[in-house]
NUMARBA-838112 format. One line per field, with one value per residue: residue number from 0; residue in three letters; x, y, z of N, C-alpha, C, O in turn. Coordinates in pm, 1 decimal, always signed. Each point is the difference from the previous one (the first is absolute). Example, Ala and Ser with C-alpha at 12.3 -4.5 7.8 and 13.67 -1.06 7.14 Angstrom:
nr <- (0 / 1)
rest <- (ALA / SER)
neast <- (+1319.0 / -138.6)
nnorth <- (-569.0 / +106.9)
nup <- (+780.0 / -138.5)
caeast <- (-89.0 / +82.0)
canorth <- (+119.0 / +119.0)
caup <- (+0.0 / +6.0)
ceast <- (+90.0 / -77.0)
cnorth <- (+120.0 / +109.0)
cup <- (+0.0 / +73.0)
oeast <- (+103.6 / +50.9)
onorth <- (-1.9 / +110.8)
oup <- (+66.5 / +16.9)
This chain:
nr <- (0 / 1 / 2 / 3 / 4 / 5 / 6 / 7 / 8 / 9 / 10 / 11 / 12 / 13 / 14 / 15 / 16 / 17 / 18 / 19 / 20 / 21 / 22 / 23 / 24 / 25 / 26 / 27 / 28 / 29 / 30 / 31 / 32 / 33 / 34 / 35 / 36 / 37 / 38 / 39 / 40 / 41 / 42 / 43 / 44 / 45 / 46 / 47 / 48 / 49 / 50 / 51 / 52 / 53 / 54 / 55 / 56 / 57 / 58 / 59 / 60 / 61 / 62 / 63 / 64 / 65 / 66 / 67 / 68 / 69 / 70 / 71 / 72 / 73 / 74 / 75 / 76 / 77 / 78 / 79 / 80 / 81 / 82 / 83 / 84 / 85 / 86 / 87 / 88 / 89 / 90 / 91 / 92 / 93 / 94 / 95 / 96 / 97 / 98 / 99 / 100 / 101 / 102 / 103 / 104 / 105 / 106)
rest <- (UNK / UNK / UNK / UNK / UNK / UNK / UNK / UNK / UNK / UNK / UNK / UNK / UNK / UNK / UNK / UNK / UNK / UNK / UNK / UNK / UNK / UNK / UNK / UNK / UNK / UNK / UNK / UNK / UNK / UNK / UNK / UNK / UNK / UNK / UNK / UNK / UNK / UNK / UNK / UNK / UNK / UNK / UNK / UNK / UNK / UNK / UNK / UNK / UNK / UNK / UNK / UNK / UNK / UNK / UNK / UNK / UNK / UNK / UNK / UNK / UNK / UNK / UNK / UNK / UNK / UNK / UNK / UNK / UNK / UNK / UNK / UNK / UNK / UNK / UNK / UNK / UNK / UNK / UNK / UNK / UNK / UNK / UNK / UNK / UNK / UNK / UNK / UNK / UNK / UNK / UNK / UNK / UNK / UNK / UNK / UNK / UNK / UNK / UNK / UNK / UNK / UNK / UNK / UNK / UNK / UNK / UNK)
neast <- (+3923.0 / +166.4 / -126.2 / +107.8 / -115.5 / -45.7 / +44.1 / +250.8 / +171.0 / +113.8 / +88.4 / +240.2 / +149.2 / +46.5 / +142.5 / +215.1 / +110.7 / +42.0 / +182.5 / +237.0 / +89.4 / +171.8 / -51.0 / +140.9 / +17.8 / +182.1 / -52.9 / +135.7 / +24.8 / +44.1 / +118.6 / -8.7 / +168.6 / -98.8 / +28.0 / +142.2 / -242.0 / +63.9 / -193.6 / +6.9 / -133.7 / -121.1 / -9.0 / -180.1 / -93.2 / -59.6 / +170.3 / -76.0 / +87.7 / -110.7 / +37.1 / -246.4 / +177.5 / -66.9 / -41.0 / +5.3 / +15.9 / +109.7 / -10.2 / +247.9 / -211.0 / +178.0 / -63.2 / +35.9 / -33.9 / -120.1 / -125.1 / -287.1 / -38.6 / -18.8 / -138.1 / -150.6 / +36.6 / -86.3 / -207.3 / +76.6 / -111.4 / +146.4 / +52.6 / +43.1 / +55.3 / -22.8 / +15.7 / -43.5 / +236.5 / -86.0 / +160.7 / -65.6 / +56.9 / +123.1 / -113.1 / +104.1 / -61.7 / -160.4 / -209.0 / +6.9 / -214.5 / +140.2 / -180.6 / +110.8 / -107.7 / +194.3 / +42.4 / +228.9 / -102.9 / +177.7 / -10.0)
nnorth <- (-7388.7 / -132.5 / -65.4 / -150.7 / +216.6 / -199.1 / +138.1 / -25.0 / +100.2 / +179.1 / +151.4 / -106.5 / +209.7 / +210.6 / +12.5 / -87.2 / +163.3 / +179.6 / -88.5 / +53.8 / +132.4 / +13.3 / +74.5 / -141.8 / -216.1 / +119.7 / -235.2 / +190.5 / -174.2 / -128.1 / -50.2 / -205.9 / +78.7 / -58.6 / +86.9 / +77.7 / -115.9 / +177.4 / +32.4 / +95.2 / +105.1 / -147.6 / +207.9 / -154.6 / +193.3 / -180.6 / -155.2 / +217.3 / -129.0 / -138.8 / -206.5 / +90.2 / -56.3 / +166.9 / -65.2 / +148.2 / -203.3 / +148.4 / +40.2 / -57.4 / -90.1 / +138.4 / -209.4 / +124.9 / -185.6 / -37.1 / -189.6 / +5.2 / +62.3 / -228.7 / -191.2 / +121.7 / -2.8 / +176.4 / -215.1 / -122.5 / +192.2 / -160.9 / +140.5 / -221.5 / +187.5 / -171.8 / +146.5 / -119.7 / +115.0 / -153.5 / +75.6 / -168.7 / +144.8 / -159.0 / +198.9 / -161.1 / +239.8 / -68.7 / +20.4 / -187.3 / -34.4 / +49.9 / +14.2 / -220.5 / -172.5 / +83.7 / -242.3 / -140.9 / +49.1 / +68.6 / -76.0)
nup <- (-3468.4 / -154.5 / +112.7 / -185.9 / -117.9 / -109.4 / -103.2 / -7.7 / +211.5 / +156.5 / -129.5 / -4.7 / +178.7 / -92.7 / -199.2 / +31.7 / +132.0 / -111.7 / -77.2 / +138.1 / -94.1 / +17.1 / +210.8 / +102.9 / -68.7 / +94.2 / -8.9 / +142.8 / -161.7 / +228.5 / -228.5 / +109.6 / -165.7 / -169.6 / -225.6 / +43.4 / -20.3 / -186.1 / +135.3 / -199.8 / +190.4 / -177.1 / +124.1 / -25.2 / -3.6 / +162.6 / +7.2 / +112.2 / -109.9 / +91.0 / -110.4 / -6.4 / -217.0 / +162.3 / -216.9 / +146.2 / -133.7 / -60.9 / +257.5 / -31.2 / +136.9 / +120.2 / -68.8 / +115.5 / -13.4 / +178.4 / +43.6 / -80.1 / +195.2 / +122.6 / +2.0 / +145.3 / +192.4 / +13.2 / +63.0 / -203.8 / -39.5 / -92.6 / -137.6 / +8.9 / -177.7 / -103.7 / -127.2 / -151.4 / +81.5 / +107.4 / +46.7 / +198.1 / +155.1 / +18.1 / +87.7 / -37.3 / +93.4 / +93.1 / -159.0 / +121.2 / -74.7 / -179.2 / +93.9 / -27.0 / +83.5 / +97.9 / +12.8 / -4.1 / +179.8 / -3.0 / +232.2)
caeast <- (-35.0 / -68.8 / -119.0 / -10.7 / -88.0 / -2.0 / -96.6 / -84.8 / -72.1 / -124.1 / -102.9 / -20.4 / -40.4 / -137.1 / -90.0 / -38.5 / -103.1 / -137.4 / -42.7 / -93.4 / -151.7 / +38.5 / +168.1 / +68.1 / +160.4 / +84.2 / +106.5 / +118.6 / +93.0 / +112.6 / -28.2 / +100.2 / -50.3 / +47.1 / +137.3 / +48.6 / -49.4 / -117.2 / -92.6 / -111.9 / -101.7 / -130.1 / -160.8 / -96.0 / -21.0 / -107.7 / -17.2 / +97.3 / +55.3 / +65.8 / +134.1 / -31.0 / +4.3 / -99.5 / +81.2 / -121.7 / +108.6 / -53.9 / -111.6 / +29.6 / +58.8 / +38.1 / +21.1 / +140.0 / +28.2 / +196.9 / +111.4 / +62.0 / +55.3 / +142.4 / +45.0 / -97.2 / -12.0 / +24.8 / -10.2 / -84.7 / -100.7 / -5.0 / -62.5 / +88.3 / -30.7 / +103.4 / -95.8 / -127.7 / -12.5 / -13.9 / -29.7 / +38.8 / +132.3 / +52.0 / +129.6 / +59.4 / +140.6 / +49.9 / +92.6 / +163.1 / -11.4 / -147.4 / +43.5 / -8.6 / -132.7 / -76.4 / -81.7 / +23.3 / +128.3 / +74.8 / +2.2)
canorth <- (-111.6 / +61.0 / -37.0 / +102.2 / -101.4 / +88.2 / +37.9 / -37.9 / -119.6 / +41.5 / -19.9 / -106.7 / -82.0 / +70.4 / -48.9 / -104.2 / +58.5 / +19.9 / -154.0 / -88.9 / +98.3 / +21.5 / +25.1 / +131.9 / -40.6 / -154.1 / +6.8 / -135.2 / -126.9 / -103.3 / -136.9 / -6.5 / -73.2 / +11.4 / -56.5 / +103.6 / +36.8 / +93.9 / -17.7 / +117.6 / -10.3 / +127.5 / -119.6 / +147.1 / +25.8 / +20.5 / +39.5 / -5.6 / -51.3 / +59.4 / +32.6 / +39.2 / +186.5 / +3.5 / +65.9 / +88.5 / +44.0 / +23.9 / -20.5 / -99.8 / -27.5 / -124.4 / -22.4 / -102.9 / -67.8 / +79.2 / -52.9 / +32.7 / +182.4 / +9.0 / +5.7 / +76.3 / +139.5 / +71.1 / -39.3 / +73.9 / -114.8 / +17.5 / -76.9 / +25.2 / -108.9 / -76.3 / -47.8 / -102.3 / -17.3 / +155.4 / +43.5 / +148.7 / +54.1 / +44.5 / +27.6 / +14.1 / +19.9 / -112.9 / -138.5 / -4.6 / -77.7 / -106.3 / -138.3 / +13.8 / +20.2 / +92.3 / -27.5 / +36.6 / +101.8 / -26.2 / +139.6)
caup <- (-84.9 / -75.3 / -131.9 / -102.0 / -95.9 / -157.1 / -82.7 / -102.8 / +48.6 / +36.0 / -104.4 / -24.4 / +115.4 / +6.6 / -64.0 / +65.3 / +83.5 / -64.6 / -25.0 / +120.2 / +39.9 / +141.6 / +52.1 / +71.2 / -129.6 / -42.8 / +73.3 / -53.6 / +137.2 / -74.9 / +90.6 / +2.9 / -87.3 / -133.3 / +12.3 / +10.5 / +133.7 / +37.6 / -136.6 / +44.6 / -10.7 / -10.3 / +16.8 / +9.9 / +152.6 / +63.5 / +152.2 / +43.1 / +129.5 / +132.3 / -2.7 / -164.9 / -65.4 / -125.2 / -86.2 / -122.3 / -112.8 / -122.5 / +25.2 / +95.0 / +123.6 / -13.1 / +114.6 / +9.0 / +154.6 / +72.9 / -58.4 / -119.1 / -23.6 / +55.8 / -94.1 / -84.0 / +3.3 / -122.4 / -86.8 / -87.3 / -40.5 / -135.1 / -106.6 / -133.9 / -141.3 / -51.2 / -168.8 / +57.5 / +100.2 / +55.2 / +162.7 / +96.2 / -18.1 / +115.5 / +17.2 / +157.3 / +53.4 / +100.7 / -37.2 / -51.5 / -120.5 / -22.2 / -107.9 / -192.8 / -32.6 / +109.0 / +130.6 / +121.2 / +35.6 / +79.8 / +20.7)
ceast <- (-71.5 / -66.6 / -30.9 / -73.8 / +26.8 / -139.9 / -76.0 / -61.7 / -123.2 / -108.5 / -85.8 / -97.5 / -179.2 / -56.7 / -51.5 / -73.3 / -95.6 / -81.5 / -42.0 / -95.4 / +48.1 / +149.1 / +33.5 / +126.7 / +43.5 / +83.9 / +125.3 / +72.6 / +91.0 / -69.0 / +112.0 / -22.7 / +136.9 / +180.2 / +16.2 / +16.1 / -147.8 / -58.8 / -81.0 / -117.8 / -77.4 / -107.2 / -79.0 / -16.4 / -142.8 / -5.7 / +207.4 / +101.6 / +125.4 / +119.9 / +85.4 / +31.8 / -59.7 / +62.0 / -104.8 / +80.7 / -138.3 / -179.4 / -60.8 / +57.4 / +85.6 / +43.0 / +117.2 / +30.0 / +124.0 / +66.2 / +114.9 / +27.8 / +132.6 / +92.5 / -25.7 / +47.8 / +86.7 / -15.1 / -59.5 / -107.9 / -59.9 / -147.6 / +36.6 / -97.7 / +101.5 / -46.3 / -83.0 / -16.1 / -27.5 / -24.7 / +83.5 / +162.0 / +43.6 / +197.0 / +25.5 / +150.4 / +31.6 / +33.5 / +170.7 / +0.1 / -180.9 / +19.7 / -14.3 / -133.2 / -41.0 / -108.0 / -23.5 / +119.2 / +81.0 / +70.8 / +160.5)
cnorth <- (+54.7 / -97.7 / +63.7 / -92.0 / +103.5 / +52.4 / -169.5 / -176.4 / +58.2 / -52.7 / -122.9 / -119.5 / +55.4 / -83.5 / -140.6 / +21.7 / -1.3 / -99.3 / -65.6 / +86.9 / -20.4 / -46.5 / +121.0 / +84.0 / -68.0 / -19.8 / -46.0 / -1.7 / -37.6 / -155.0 / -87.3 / -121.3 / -26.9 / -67.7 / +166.6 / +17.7 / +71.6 / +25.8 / +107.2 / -62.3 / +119.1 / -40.9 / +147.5 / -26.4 / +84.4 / +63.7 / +8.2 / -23.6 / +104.5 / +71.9 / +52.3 / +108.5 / +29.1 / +140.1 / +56.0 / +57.0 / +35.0 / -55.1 / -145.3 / -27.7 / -175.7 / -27.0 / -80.2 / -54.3 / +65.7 / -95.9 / -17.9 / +124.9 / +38.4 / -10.2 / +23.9 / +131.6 / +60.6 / -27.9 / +68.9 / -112.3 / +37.3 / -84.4 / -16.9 / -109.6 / -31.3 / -91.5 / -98.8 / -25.9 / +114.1 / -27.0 / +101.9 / -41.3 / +48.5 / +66.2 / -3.4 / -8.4 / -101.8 / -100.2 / +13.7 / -117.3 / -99.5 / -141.3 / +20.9 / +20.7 / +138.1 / -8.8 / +90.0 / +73.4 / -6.1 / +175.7 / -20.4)
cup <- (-124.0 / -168.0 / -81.4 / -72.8 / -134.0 / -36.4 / -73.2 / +100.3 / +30.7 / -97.5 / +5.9 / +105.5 / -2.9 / -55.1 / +76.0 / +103.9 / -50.5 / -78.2 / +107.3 / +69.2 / +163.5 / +36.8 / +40.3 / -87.4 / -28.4 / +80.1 / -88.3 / +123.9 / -59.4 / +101.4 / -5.6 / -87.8 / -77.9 / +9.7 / +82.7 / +180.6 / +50.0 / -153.1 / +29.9 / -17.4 / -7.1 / +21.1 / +51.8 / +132.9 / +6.2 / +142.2 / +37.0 / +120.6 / +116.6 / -44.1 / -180.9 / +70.0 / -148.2 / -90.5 / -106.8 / -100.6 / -124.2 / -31.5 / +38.6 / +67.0 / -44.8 / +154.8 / +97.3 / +107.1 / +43.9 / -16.4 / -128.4 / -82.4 / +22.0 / -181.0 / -179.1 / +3.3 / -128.9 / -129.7 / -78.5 / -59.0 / -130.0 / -108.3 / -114.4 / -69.2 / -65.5 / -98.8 / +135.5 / +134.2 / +109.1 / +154.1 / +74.5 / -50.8 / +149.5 / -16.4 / +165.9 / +29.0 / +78.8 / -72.1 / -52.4 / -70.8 / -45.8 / -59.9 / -117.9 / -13.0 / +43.9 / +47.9 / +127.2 / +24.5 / +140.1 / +39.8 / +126.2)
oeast <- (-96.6 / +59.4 / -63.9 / +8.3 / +28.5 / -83.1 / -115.8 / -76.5 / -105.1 / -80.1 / -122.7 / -73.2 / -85.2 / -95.7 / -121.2 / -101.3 / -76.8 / -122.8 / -110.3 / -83.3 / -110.2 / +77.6 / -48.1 / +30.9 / -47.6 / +67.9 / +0.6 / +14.8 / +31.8 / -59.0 / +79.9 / -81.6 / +104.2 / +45.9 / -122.9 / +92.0 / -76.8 / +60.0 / -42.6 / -5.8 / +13.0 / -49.4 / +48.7 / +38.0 / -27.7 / -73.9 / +87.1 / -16.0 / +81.3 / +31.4 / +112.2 / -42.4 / +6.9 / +45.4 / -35.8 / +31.9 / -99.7 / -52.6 / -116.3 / +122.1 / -42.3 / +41.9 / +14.7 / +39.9 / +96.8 / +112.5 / +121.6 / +27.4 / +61.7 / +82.4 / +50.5 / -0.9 / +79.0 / +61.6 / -67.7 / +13.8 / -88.0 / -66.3 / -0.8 / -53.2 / +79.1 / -26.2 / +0.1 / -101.1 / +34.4 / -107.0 / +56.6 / +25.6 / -51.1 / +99.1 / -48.8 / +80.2 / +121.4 / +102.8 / +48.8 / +113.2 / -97.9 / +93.2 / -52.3 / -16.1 / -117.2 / -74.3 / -84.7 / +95.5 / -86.1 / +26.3 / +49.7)
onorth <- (+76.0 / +15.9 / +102.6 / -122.4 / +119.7 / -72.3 / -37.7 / -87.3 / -43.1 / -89.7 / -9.3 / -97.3 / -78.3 / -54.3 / -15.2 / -70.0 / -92.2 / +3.9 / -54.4 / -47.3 / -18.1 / -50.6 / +109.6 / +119.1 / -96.9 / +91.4 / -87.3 / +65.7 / +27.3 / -23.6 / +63.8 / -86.5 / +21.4 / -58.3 / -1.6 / +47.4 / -40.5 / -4.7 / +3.6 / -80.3 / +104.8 / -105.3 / +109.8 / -103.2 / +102.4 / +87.4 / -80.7 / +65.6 / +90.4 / +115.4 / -18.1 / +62.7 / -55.1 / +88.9 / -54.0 / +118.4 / -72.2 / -32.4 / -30.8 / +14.9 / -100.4 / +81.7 / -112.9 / +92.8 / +39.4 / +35.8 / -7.2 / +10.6 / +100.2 / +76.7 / -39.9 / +57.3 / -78.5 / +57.4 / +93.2 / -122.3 / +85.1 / -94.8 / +101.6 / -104.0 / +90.9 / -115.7 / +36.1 / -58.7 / +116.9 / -55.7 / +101.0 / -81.1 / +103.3 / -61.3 / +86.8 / -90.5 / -13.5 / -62.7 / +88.4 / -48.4 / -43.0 / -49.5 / +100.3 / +109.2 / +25.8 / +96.2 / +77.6 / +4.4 / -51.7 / +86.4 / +99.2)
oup <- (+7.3 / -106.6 / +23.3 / +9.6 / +3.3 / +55.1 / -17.4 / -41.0 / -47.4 / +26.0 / +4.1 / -18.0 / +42.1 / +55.2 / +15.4 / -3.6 / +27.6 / +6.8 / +4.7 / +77.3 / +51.7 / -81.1 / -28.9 / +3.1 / -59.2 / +46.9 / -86.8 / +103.0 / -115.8 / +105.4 / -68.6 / +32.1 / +61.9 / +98.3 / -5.2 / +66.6 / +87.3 / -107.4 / +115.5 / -93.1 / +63.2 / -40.4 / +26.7 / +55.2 / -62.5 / +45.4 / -32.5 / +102.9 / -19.1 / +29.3 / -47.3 / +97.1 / -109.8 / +72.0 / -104.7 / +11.0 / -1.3 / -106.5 / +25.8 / -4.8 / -57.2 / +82.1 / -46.8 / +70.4 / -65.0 / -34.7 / -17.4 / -119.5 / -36.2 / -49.9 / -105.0 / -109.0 / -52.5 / -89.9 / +43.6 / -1.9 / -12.8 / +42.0 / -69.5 / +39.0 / +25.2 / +33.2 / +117.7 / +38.7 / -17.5 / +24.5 / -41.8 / -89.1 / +43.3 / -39.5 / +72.4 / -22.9 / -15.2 / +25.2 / -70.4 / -0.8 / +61.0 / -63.4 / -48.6 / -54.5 / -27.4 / +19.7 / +44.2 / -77.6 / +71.2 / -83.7 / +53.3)
């Protein structure tokens, strides 16, 4: 199983750590949402659960449920600016489409 992060998310996820002044990382997930079906979730993590795989990429731990690793696995985890807009960026080999909004994704 393998979790990839850029330089330039790492960066990005430190800096928010260090603003909340505590956490373990981040988690990403999927939740079942959108026109597509599945929606990534990010959220920080304090305490870790039974069933967390945990991913020390570029001096962050990211963290991932075995469920949703199933269809996570070989994701990349990006940061992009785009003149005024700017967030994470997900490349994942499992999705086989997104919706028009890239909400959500379907695997």
């Amino acid at each position: 199983m393998s979790v990839t992060m850029t330089p330039a998310a790492a960066e990005r996820v430190q800096s928010f750590m260090v603003n909340r002044g505590k956490g373990l990382g981040l988690r990403l997930g999927i939740k079942t949402t959108g026109c597509s079906g599945l929606a990534y979730v990010l959220e920080f993590v304090d305490d870790l659960n039974e069933d967390d795989n945990v991913f020390d990429i570029e001096n962050v731990k990211i963290i991932i449920d075995t469920k949703s690793l199933v269809y996570l696995d070989g994701i990349e985890l990006d940061f992009v600016k785009e003149g005024l807009n700017e967030g994470f960026k997900f490349t994942n080999p499992n999705a086989k489409g997104e919706c028009g909004c890239g909400e959500s994704f379907n695997v």
